[in-house]
KOLMARLO-78996 format. One record per residue (C-alpha): residue in three letters; x, y, z; residue number from 0. Coordinates in Angstrom, 2 decimals. Example, Ala and Ser with C-alpha at 12.3 -4.5 7.8 and 13.67 -1.06 7.14 Angstrom:
2
<node><resn>ALA</resn><c1>12.30</c1><c2>-4.50</c2><c3>7.80</c3><resi>0</resi></node>
<node><resn>SER</resn><c1>13.67</c1><c2>-1.06</c2><c3>7.14</c3><resi>1</resi></node>
END
This chain:
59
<node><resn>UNK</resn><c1>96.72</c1><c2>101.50</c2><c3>101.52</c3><resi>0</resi></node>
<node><resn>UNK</resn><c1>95.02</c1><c2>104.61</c2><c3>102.92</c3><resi>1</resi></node>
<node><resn>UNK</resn><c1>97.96</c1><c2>107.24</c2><c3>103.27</c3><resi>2</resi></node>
<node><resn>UNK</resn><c1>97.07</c1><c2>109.86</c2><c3>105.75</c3><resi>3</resi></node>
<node><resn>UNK</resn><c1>96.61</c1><c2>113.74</c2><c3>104.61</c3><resi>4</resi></node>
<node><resn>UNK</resn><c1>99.08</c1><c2>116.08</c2><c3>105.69</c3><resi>5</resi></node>
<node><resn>UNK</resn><c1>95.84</c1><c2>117.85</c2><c3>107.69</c3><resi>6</resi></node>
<node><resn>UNK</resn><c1>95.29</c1><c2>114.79</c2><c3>109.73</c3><resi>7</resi></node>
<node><resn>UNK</resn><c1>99.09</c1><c2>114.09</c2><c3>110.13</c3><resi>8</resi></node>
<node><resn>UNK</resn><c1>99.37</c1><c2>118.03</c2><c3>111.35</c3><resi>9</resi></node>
<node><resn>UNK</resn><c1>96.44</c1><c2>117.09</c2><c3>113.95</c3><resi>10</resi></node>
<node><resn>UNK</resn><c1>98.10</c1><c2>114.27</c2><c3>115.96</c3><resi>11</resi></node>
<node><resn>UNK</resn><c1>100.15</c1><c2>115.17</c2><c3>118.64</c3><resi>12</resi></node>
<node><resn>UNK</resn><c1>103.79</c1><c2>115.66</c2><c3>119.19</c3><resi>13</resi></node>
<node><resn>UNK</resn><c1>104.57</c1><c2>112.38</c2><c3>120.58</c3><resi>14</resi></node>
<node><resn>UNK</resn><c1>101.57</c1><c2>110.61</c2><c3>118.06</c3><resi>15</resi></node>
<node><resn>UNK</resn><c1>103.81</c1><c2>111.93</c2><c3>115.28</c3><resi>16</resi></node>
<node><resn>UNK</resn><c1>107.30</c1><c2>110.73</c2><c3>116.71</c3><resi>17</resi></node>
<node><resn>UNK</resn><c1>105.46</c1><c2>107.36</c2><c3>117.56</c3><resi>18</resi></node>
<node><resn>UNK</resn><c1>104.75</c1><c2>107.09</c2><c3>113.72</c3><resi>19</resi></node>
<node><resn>UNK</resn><c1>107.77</c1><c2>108.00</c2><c3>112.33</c3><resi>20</resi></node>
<node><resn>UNK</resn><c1>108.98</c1><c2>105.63</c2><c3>114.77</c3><resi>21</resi></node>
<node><resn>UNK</resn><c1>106.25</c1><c2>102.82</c2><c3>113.54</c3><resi>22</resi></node>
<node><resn>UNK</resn><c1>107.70</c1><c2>103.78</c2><c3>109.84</c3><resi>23</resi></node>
<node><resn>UNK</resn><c1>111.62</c1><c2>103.61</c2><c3>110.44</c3><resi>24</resi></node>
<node><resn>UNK</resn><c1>111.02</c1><c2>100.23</c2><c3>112.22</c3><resi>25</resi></node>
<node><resn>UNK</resn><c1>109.15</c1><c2>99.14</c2><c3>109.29</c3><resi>26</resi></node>
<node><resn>UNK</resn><c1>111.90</c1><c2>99.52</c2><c3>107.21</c3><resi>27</resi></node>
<node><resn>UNK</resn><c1>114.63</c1><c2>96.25</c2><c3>106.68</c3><resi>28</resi></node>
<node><resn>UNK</resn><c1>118.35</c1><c2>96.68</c2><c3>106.79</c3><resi>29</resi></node>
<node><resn>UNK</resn><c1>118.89</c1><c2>96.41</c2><c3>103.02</c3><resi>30</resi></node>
<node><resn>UNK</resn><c1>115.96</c1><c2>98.95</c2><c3>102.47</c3><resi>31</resi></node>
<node><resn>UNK</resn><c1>118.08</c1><c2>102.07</c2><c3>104.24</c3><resi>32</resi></node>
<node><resn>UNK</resn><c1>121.31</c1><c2>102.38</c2><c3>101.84</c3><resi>33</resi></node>
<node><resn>UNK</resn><c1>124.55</c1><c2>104.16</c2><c3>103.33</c3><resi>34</resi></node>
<node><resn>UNK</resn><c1>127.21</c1><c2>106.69</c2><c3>101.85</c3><resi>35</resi></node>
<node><resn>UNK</resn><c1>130.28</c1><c2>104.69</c2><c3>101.54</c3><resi>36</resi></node>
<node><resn>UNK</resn><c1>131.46</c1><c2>107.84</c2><c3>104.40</c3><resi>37</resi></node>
<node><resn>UNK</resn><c1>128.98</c1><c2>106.01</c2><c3>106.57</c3><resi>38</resi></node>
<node><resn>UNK</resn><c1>129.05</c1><c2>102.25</c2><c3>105.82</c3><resi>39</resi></node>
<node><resn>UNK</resn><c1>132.97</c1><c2>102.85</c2><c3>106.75</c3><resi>40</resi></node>
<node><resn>UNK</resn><c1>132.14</c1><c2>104.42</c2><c3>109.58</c3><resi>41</resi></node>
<node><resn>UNK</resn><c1>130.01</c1><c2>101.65</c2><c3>110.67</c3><resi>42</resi></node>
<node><resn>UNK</resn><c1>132.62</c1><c2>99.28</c2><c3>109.76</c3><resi>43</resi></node>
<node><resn>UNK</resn><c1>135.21</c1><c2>101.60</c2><c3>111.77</c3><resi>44</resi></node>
<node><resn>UNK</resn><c1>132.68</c1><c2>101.68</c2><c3>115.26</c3><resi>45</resi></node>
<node><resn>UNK</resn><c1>132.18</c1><c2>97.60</c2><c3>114.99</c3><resi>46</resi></node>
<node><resn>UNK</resn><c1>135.57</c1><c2>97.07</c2><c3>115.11</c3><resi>47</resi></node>
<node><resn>UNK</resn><c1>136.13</c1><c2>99.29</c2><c3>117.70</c3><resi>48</resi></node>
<node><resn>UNK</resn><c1>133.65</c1><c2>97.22</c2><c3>119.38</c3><resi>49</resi></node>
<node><resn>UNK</resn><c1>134.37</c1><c2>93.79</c2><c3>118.95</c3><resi>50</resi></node>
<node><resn>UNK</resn><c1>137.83</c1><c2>95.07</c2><c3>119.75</c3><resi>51</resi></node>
<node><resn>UNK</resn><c1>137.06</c1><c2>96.83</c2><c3>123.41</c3><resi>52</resi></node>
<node><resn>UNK</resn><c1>133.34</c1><c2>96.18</c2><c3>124.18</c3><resi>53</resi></node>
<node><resn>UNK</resn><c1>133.16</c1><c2>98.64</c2><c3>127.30</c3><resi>54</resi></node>
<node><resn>UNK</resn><c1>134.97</c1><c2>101.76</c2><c3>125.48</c3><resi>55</resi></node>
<node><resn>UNK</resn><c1>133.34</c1><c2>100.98</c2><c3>121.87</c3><resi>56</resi></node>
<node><resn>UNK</resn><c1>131.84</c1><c2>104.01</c2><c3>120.34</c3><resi>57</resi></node>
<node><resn>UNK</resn><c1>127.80</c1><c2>103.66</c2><c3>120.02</c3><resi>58</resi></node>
END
């Protein structure tokens, strides 16, 4: 895998860079990204809250 440099990375554009990191995140599988227990409860919290009241669930 060729990894870019951090010259060539400070070259691209604004929106080049945000389209990689978003290329990178979405690369990424659910089980790769591991929460806090403060934020897997908080996710469990906000899909409740949502399966409970879909049009005034918290995003």
């Amino acid at each position: 895998m060729e990894l870019l440099t951090p010259d060539e990375i400070v070259r691209l554009s604004p929106p080049e860079r945000i389209a990689l990191i978003a290329q990178l995140w979405d690369s990424l599988d659910a089980d790769q990204l591991p929460l806090t227990t403060a934020q897997s409860a908080e996710l469990e919290s906000r899909l409740a809250s949502f399966d409970q009241d879909r049009q005034n669930g918290v995003t």
